[in-house]
C-alpha positions in Angstrom: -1.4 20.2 -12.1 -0.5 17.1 -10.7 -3.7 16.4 -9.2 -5.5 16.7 -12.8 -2.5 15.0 -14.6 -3.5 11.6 -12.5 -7.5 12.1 -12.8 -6.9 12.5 -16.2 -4.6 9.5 -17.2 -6.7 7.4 -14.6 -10.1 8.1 -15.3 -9.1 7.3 -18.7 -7.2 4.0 -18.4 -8.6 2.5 -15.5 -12.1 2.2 -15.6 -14.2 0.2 -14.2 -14.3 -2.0 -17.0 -10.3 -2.3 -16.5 -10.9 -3.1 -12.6 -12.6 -6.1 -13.8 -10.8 -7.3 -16.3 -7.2 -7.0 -14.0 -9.4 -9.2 -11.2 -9.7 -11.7 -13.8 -6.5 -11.3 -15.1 -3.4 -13.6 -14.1 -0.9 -10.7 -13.4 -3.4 -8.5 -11.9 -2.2 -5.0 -13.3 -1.2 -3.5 -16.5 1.6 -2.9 -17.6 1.1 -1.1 -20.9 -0.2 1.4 -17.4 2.9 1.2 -15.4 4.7 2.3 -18.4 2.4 5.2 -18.7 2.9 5.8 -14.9 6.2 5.6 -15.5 6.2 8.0 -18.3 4.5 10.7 -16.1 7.3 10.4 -13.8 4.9 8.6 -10.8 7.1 6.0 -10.0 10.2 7.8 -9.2 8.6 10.5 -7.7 9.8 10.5 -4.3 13.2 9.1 -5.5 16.8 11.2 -5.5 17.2 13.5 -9.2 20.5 11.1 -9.5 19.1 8.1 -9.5 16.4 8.6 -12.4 13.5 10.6 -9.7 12.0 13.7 -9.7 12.9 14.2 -6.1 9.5 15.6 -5.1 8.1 14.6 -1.3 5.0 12.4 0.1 2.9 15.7 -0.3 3.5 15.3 -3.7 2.7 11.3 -3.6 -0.6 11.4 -1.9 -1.9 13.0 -4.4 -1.2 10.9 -7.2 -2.5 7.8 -4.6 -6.0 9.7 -3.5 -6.6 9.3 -7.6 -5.3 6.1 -7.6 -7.6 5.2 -5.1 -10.6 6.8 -6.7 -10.2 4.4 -9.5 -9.4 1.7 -7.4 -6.2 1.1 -9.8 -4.8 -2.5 -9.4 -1.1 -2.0 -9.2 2.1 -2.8 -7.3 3.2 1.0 -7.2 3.2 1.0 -3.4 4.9 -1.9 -2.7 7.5 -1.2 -5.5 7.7 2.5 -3.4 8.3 0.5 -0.3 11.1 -1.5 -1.8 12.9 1.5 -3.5 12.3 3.5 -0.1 14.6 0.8 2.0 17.4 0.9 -0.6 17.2 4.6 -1.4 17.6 5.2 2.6 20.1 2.4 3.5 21.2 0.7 0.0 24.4 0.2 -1.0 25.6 2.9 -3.9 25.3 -0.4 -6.3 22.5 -1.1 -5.2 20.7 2.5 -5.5 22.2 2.9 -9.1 20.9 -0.9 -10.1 17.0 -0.5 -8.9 16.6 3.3 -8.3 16.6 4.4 -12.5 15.2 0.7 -13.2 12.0 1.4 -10.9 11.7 5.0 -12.1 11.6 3.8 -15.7 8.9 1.6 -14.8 10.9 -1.7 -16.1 11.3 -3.2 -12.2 8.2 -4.3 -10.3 9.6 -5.0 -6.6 7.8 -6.5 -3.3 8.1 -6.1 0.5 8.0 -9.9 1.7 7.8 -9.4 5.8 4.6 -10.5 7.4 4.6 -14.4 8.3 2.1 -16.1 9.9 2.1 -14.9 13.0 0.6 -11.6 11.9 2.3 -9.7 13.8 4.0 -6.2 11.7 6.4 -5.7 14.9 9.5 -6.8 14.7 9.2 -9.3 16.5 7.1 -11.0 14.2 10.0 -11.6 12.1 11.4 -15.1 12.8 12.3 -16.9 9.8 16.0 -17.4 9.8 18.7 -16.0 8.3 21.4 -18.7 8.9 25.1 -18.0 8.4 26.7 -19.5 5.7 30.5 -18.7 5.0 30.5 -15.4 3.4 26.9 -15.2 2.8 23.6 -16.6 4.4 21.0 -18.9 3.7 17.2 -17.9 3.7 14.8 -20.9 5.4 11.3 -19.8 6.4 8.1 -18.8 4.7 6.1 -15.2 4.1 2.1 -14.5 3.7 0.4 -12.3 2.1 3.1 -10.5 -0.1 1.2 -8.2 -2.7 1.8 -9.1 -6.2 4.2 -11.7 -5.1 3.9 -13.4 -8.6 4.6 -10.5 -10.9 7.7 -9.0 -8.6 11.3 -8.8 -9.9 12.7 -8.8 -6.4 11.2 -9.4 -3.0 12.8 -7.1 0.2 12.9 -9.7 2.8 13.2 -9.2 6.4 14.9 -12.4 7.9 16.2 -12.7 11.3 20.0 -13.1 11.8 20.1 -12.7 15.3 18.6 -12.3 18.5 14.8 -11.6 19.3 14.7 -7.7 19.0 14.8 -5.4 16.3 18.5 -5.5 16.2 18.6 -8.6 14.5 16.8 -7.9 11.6 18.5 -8.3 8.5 16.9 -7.1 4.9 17.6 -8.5 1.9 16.9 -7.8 -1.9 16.4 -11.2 -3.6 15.6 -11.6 -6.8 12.7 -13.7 -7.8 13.8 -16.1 -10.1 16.5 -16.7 -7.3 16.5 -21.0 -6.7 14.6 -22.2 -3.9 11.5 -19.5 -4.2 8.1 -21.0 -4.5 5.2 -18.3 -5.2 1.8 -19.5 -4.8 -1.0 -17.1 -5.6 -3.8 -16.9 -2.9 -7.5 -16.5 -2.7 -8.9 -13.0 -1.1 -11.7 -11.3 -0.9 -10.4 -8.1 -2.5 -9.8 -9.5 -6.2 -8.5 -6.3 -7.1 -5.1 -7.0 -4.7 -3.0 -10.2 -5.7 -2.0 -11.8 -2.1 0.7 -14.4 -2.3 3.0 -17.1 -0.3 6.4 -17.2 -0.8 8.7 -19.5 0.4 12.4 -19.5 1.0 13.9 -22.8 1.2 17.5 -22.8 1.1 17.3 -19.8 -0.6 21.5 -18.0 -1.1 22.2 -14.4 -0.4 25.6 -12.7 -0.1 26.5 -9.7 1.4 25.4 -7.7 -1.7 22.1 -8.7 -1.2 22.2 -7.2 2.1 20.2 -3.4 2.3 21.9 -1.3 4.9 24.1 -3.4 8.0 23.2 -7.0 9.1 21.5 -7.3 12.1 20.2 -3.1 11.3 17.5 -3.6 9.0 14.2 -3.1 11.1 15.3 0.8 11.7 15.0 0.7 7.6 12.0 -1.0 7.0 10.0 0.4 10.0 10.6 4.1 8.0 9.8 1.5 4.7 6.2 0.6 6.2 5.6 4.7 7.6 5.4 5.9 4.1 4.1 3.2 2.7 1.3 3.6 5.1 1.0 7.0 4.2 0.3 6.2 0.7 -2.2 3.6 1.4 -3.9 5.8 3.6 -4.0 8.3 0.9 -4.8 5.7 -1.1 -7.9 4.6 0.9 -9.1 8.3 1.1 -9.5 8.6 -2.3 -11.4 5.4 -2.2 -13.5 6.9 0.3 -13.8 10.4 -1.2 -14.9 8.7 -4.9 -17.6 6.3 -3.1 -19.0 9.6 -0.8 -19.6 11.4 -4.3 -21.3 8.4 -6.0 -23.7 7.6 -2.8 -24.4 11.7 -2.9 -25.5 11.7 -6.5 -27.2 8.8 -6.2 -29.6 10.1 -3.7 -30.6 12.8 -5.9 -32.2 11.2 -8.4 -33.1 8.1 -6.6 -37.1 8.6 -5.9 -38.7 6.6 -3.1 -42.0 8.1 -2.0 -42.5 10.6 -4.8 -39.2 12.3 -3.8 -35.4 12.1 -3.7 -34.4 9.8 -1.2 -31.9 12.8 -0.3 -34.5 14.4 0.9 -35.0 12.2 3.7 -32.8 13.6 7.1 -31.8 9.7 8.0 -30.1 9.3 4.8 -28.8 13.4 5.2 -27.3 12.2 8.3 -25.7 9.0 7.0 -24.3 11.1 4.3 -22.8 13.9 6.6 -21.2 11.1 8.7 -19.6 10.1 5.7 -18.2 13.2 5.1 -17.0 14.2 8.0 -14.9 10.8 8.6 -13.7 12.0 4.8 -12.8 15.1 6.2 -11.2 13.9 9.1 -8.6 11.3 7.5 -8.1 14.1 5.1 -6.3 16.0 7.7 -4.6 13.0 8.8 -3.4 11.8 6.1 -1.7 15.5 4.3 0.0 15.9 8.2 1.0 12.8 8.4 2.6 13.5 4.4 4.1 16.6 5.8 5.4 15.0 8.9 7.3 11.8 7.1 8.9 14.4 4.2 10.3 16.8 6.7 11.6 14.0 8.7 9.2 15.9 12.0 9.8 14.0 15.5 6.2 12.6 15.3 6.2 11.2 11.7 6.3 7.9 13.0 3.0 8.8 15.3 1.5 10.8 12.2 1.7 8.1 9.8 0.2 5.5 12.4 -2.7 7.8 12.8 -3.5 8.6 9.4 -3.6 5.0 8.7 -6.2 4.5 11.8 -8.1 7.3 10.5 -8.4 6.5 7.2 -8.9 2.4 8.2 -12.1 3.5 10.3 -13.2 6.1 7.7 -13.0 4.1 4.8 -14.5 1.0 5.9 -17.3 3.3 7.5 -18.1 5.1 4.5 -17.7 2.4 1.6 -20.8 -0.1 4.4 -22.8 3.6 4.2 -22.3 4.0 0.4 -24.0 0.5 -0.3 -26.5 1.3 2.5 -27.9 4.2 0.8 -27.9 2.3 -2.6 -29.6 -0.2 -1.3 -30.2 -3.4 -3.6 -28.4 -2.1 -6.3 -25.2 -2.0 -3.7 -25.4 -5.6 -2.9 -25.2 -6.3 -6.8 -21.9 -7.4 -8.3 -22.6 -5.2 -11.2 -22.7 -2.3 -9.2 -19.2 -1.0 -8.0 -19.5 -0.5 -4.6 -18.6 -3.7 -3.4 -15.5 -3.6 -5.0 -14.9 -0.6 -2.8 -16.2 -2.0 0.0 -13.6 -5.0 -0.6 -10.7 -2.8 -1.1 -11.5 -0.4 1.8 -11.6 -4.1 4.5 -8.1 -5.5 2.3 -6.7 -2.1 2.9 -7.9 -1.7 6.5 -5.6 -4.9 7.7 -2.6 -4.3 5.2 0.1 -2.8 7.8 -2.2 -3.3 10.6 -5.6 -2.4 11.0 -6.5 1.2 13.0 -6.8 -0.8 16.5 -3.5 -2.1 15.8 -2.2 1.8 15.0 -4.2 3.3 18.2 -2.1 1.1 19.7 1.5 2.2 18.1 0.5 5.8 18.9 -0.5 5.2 22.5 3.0 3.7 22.5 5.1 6.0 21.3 3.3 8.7 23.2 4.3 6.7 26.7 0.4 5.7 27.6 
């Protein structure tokens, strides 16, 4: 019921027509849709009954973002789930009663501001500075690539209050409009994502700006960036799934030679590649659901996987989908490069599935 809820509403208000007018579009989403999103209950699905959710699990959630993905919805509903996932599991009870309801309403778009330009998505990538200042801090340093930076309400920044490991990670919810925060909107190759810079200069936080302990916060947004990249993978699989079905059609009533071009065993073989890395992420993806909702001892190796699987899958299939369309996939009027676009943005966002080989062989003491 879920499932068909979200096909219907998206199929319905997110076209492809509405893909293309959001890419043009300053904002980049809509948010008549959010409202509807919120309506349905999406955006506090995961989140605590008390606090305005329906208290449902990432089982639940990765279906709602395979359909999301299908339609290739612009939106900020992951990193608005990342942001509510850090205060719902280390907030302050202020701070879960202010954003909690807010988010689930659907009248609080939020951001996770923690890649710099290092590139790194280990803690240690996070040096810009968190400096004391009497009973609060002062924020100096700068952040790439923050997805719909210029539409959020509140960033969650990861600044660095202390030494060079994880346990000197702070995070912080600031608010936008807070003085001393520049957002600068930047040019990407996936117009359907809005990338932007945002920097911090002299930027004042006090401790109620503080999510969870000082010097604590990596624990936080390390289980923040696991679901998130469960829902992006699920995200990407329905990506994949939606461009599998067009390229299969489309080699039925494509005729080369007299006959469908699905007639032809090279393009049956491209097509049962396709499916089968489909199939694969699938099962990584749902596990790794299962594992982070359950709290299992290898959710943080589950959710790395299923983010490899679906990086290499996606990416895979959306080059075979325009492969097997042939001219008309190199057209901009065609869809499938906006696929194609989303499946390489996606692919890096949290670290591409090199990156989260290398996590797992980590964690599993190779």
């Amino acid at each position: 019921m879920l499932r068909q809820s979200a096909k219907s509403l998206l199929e319905r208000e997110c076209p492809s027509a509405h893909v293309r007018q959001m890419m043009d579009d300053e904002r980049g989403y809509s948010p008549e849709l959010w409202r509807k999103m919120a309506e349905l209950g999406w955006l506090g699905l995961v989140l605590p009954e008390e606090h305005g959710g329906a208290g449902l699990n990432y089982v639940d959630l990765v279906v709602v973002a395979e359909e999301m993905g299908r339609v290739l919805l612009p939106s900020p509903y992951i990193w608005t789930l990342m942001f509510a996932e850090a205060v719902s599991r280390a907030g302050s009870g202020e701070q879960r009663r202010r954003f909690l309801p807010a988010i689930a309403r659907g009248e609080l778009v939020a951001t996770a501001a923690h890649l710099e330009a290092n590139g790194s998505w280990e803690e240690s990538g996070i040096t810009m500075a968190a400096r004391k200042s009497g009973a609060g801090f002062v924020l100096e340093g700068d952040k790439l690539f923050v997805n719909d930076a210029h539409v959020a309400d509140f960033f969650l920044v990861a600044a660095r209050t202390g030494g060079k490991r994880a346990n000197g990670v702070t995070l912080f919810a600031i608010d936008a409009k807070r003085p001393g925060i520049t957002v600068t909107p930047l040019k990407t190759m996936d117009q359907t994502r809005k990338l932007g810079e945002v920097r911090l200069r002299g930027v004042k936080a006090d401790l109620a700006d503080v999510v969870g302990e000082v010097g604590k916060g990596w624990p936080v947004l390390a289980a923040a960036i696991d679901r998130a990249k469960v829902a992006l993978a699920a995200e990407m699989l329905g990506g994949a799934q939606k461009v599998l079905e067009t390229t299969v059609e489309y080699t039925k009533v494509r005729q080369q030679f007299g006959r469908p071009i699905g007639s032809f065993q090279a393009v049956q073989h491209k097509c049962a590649n396709m499916m089968v890395d489909v199939e694969g992420a699938k099962s990584a993806v749902y596990y790794a659901a299962w594992a982070v909702s359950n709290a299992a001892a290898d959710a943080q190796t589950a959710a790395a996987v299923a983010k490899a699987a679906a990086s290499d899958a996606y990416r895979r299939t959306a080059a075979d989908g325009i492969q097997v369309h042939g001219g008309i996939g190199f057209t901009w009027e065609h869809d499938m490069h906006l696929y194609f676009k989303r499946a390489k943005s996606s692919e890096f966002t949290f670290g591409d599935a090199n990156f989260n080989r290398e996590v797992v062989a980590h964690l599993i003491g190779l």
